[in-house]
NUZAGU-141468 format. One record per residue (C-alpha): x, y, z. Coordinates in steps of 0.05 Angstrom, whole numbers, padded with zeros to 5 digits, always signed. Layout:
% residues N
XYZ ...
END
This chain:
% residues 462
-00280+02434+04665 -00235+02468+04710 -00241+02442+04784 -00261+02501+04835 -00245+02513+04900 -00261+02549+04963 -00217+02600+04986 -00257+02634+05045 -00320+02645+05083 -00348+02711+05091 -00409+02742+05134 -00448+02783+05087 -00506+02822+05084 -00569+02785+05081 -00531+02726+05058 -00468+02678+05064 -00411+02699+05010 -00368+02644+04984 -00310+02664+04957 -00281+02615+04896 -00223+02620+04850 -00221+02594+04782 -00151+02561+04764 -00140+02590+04684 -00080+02577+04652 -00063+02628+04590 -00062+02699+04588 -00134+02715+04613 -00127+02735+04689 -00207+02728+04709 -00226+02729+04779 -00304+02719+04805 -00334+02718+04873 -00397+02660+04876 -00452+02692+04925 -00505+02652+04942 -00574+02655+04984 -00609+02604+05025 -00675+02627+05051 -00713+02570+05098 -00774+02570+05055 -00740+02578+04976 -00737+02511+04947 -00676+02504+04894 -00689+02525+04818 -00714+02468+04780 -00674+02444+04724 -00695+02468+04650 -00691+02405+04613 -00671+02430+04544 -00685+02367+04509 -00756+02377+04515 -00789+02388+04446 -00849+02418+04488 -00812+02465+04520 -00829+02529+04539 -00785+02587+04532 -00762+02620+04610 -00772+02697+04606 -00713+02729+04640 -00692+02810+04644 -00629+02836+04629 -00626+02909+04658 -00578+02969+04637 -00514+02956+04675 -00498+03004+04720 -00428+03039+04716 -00397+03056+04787 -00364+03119+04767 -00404+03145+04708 -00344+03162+04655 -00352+03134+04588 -00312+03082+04577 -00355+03044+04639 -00418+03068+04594 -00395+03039+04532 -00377+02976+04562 -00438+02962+04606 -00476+02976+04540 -00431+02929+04504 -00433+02868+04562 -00507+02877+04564 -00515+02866+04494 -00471+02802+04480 -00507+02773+04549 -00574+02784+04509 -00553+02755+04447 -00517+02696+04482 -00579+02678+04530 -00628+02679+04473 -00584+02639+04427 -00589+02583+04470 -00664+02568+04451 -00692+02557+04520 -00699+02625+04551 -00738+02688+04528 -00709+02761+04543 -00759+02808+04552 -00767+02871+04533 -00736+02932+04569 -00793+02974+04553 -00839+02922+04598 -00791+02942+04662 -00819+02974+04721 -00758+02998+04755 -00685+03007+04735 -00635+02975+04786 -00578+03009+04754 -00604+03061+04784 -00641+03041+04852 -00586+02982+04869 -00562+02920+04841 -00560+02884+04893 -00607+02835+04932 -00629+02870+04980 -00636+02928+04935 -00688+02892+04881 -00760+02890+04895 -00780+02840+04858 -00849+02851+04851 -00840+02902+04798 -00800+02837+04761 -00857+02786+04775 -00906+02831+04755 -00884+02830+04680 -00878+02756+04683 -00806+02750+04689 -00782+02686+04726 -00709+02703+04728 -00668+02762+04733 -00595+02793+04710 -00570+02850+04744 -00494+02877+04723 -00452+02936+04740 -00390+02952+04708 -00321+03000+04737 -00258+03010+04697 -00203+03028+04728 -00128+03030+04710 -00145+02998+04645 -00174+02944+04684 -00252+02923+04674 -00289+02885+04724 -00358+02868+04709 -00404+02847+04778 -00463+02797+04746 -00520+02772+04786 -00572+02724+04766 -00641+02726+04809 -00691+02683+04815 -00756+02729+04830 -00807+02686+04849 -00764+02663+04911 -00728+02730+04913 -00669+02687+04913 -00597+02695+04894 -00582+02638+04846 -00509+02663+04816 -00470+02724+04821 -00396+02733+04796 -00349+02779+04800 -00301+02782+04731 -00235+02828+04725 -00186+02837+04658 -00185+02874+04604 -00236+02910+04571 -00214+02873+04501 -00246+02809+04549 -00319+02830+04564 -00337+02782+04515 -00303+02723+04547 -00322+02746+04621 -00399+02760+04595 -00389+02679+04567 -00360+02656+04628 -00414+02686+04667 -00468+02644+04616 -00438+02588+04625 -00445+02584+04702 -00528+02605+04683 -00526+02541+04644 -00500+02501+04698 -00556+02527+04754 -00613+02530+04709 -00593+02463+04668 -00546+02426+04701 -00497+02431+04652 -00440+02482+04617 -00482+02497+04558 -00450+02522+04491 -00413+02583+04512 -00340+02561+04506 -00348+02515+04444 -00323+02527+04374 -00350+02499+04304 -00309+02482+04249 -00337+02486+04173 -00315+02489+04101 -00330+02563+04066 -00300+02579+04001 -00255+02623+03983 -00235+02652+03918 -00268+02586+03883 -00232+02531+03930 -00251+02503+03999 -00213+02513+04060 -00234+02498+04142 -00258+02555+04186 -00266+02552+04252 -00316+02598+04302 -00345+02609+04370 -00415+02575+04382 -00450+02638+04361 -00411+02644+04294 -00373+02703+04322 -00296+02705+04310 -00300+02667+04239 -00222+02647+04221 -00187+02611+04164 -00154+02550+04181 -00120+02520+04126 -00094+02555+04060 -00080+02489+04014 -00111+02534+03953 -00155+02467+03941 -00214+02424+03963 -00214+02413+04042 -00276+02377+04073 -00309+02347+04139 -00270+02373+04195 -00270+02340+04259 -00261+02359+04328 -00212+02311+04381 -00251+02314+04450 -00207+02366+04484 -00219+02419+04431 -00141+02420+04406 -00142+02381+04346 -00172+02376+04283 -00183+02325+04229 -00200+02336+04160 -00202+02321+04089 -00162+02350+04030 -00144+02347+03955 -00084+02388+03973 -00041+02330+03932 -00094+02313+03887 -00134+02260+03921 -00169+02256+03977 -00123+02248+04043 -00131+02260+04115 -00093+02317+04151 -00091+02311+04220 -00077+02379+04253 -00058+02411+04329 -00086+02472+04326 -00042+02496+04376 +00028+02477+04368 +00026+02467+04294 +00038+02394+04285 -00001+02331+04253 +00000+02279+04212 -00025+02255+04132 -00065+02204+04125 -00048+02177+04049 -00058+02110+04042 -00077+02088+03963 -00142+02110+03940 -00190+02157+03985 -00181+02177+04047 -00240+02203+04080 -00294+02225+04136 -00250+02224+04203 -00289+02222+04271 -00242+02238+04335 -00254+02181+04391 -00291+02205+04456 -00234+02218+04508 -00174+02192+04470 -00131+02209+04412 -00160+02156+04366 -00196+02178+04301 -00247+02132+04257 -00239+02143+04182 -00265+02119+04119 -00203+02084+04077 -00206+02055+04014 -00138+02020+03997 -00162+01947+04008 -00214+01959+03961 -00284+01988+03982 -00288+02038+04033 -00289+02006+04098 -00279+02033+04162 -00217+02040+04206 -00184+02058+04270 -00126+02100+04268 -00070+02139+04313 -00068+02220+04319 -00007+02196+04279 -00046+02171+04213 -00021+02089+04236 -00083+02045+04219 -00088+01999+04278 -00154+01961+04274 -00208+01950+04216 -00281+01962+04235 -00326+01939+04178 -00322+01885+04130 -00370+01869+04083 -00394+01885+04011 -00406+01956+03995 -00381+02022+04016 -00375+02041+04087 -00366+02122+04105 -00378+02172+04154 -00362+02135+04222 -00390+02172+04283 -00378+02150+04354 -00428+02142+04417 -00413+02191+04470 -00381+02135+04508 -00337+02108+04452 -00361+02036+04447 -00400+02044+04390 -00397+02072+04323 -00458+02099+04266 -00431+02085+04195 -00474+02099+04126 -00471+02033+04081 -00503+02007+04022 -00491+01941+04035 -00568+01928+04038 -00573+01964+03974 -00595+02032+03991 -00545+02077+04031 -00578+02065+04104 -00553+02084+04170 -00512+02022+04219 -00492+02020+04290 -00435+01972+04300 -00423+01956+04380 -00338+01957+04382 -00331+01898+04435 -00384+01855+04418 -00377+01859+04336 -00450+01860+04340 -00485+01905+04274 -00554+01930+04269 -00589+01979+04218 -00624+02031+04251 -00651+02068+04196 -00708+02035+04160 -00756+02092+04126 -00738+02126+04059 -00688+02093+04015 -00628+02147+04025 -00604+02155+04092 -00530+02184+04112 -00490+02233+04156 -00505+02199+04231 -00492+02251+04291 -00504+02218+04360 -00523+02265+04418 -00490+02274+04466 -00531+02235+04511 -00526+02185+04467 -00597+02174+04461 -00613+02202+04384 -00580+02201+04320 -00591+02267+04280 -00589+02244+04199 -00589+02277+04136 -00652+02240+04090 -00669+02242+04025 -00748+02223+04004 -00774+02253+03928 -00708+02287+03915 -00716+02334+03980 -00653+02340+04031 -00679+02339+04099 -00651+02334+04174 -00687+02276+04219 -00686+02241+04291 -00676+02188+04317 -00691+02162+04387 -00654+02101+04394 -00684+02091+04470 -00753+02067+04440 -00716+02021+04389 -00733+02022+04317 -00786+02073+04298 -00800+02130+04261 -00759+02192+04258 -00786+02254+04280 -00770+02309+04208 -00729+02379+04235 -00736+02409+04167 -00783+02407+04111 -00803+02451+04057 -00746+02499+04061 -00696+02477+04011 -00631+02424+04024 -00626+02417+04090 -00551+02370+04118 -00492+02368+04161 -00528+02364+04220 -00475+02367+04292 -00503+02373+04357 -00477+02418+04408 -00445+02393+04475 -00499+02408+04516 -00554+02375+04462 -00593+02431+04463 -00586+02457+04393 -00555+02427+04327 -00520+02464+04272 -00520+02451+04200 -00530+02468+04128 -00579+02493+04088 -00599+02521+04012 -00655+02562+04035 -00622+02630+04027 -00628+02630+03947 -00604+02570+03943 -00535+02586+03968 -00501+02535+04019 -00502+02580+04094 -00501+02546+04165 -00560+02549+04211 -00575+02531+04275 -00640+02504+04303 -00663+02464+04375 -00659+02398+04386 -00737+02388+04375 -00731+02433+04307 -00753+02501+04335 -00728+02570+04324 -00683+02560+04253 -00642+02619+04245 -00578+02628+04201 -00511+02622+04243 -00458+02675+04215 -00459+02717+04153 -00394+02707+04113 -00371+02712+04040 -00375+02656+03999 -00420+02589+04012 -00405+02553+04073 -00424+02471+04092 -00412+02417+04139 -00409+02443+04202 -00373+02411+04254 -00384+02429+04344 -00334+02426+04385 -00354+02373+04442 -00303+02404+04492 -00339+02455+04544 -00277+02463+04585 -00253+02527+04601 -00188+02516+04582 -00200+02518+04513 
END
């Protein structure tokens, strides 16, 4: 995250206005003014806690933005910003955007401003929180004015001002959600993170990439073969992944920026890369001592230290949050079950214990629960668990709607992505809550499409 800082102090009406600059490198020029109110009596917005399985949706309104000189292109692109603010808000699981038809007034038209709202007419329909927006073009120049209320204290919780081009309404509208995350959360939310995934394409499998919505959907790699489990590095500008580009299975390591990387092909498979937490180090899956055991590797591909040894195979390594620890499947007590190997102390533990097929381990971010992908009476489903309360039993995310795998969390842990046969039985990506709720397919895209990967980065910089 970007650090912020104050520029100047204003005198405004009804209110203090801080003025704050974000520092953007790139071609994106976006400028926002942070107003804020502090009435004597308002207490501070309580945090949302998204992790919640219990929680309750927040109803907020979006109103029609209100364009400040009327022409059409300030028409079309208020209707356009108000729309991806919708759709972005309600993808995130925890709030609930009401329904225009419910509004009692229409601050595009009466004011958009505090002082302007009466927010009785806003209470009165049951919304807790508020969006106002107004939109002028000028010169080929957009710049959006957002304002998030909070009506029960008829407070001022955000407001922004964005300016670029029109082509950027999306990325202003995301900027915008992200700093609602922040105040109503405490944290950046999903609004600048990608996902990576394998879709095919004309019978082989390459890596996509997307934003967190599934908008934007681009083709990675063109090897005109088999390419598997990509993997995000922490800052969002590498990936990892497998391929049969050469015939067997090898790592490529890729900057997705400048075009460089690295193979990984050591004798016999090379698989299931996991980027370290803050550093250039990947985990992978390598087989040329024998089994498949576990190892520690460059950005460069150079194996510098050996994580598991024992009989069996070892794959799909997944590090904590915090880097000192790393999930593993292994059959080495028979069945493929789920490990947790501590990296300083040596110390292993098996953390899975109920059904006899357990794989794919995806900490949260918290570090606090391992999603995994279990397999009881031939039926592919996604489970929990929370490692806080030691070994117990999983809580089920999916049941009785086809395969279910893959599962990735996103950065904030609110909501986890991954695959599923329920659509005819064809491979898609969905997304669902942390607690299970609100399943609902991710993009819609030829082909079939699997093992979703999310981003970890939230920085705007990416």
């Amino acid at each position: 995250m970007n650090q912020i800082r104050l520029n100047k102090l204003y005198g405004g009406y009804g209110s203090y206005q801080q003025f704050w600059h974000w520092i953007f490198p790139g071609c994106l020029a976006v400028m926002f003014i942070l107003f804020f109110v502090l009435p004597a009596q308002a207490k501070e917005y309580d945090y949302i806690n998204i992790s919640n399985p219990f929680l309750n949706k927040t109803p907020i309104a979006i109103t029609v933005f209100k364009a400040f000189n009327g022409h059409d292109a300030e028409v079309n692109g208020g209707i356009k910003a108000e729309q991806i603010l919708k759709d972005s808000l309600d993808f995130t699981g925890y709030l609930k955007v009401l329904n225009p038809a419910a509004f009692l007034s229409k601050p595009a038209q009466t004011g958009i401003q505090l002082g302007q709202i009466n927010f009785k007419d806003w209470t009165a329909i049951g919304a807790d929180l508020l969006i106002t927006g107004g939109i002028e073009e000028k010169e080929n120049q957009v710049t959006l004015k957002l304002r998030l209320f909070d009506t029960f204290n008829s407070k001022l919780l955000v407001g922004k001002i964005y300016t670029g081009a029109s082509s950027q309404i999306r990325r202003m509208i995301h900027l915008f959600c992200s700093e609602i995350s922040h105040k109503l959360t405490g944290n950046w939310g999903v609004f600048n993170s990608k996902i990576s995934f394998v879709s095919t394409v004309k019978g082989n499998k390459e890596i996509f990439t997307c934003e967190f919505d599934g908008h934007n959907p681009k083709q990675v790699t063109h090897h005109k073969s088999i390419s598997l489990s990509p993997s995000w590095s922490f800052d969002g500008q590498w990936l990892a992944y497998v391929s049969y580009a050469k015939g067997k299975p090898d790592i490529y390591i890729k900057n997705l920026k400048e075009k460089r990387g690295a193979i990984v092909n050591h004798k016999g498979s090379n698989l299931s890369p996991d980027w370290m937490p803050g550093q250039l180090k990947l985990a992978a899956a390598l087989s040329f001592s024998g089994n498949q055991e576990i190892y520690l590797l460059t950005k460069k591909g150079e194996v510098t230290k050996r994580i598991t040894k024992s009989w069996g195979v070892n794959v799909s390594p997944k590090f904590s949050p915090d880097g000192k620890k790393i999930a593993f499947t292994s059959n080495r007590g028979g069945n493929p079950q789920i490990y947790i190997k501590d990296l300083d102390a040596g110390d292993v533990k098996r953390i899975t214990f109920k059904g006899r097929y357990n794989t794919s381990p995806a900490w949260s971010p918290d570090g606090k629960k391992i999603a995994y992908v279990g397999i009881e009476k031939n039926k592919i489903n996604i489970f929990v668990l929370n490692l806080d309360s030691g070994p117990g039993m999983p809580v089920q995310l999916t049941m009785n709607q086809r395969d279910n795998e893959d599962p990735s969390w996103s950065p904030d842990g609110g909501l986890i992505v991954f695959t599923s046969t329920r659509e005819g039985g064809v491979s898609r990506l969905f997304v669902m809550t942390s607690a299970g709720t609100d399943q609902r397919r991710l993009l819609t895209l030829a082909g079939k499409q699997s093992q979703p990967c999310w981003s970890r980065s939230t920085s705007f910089e990416n």
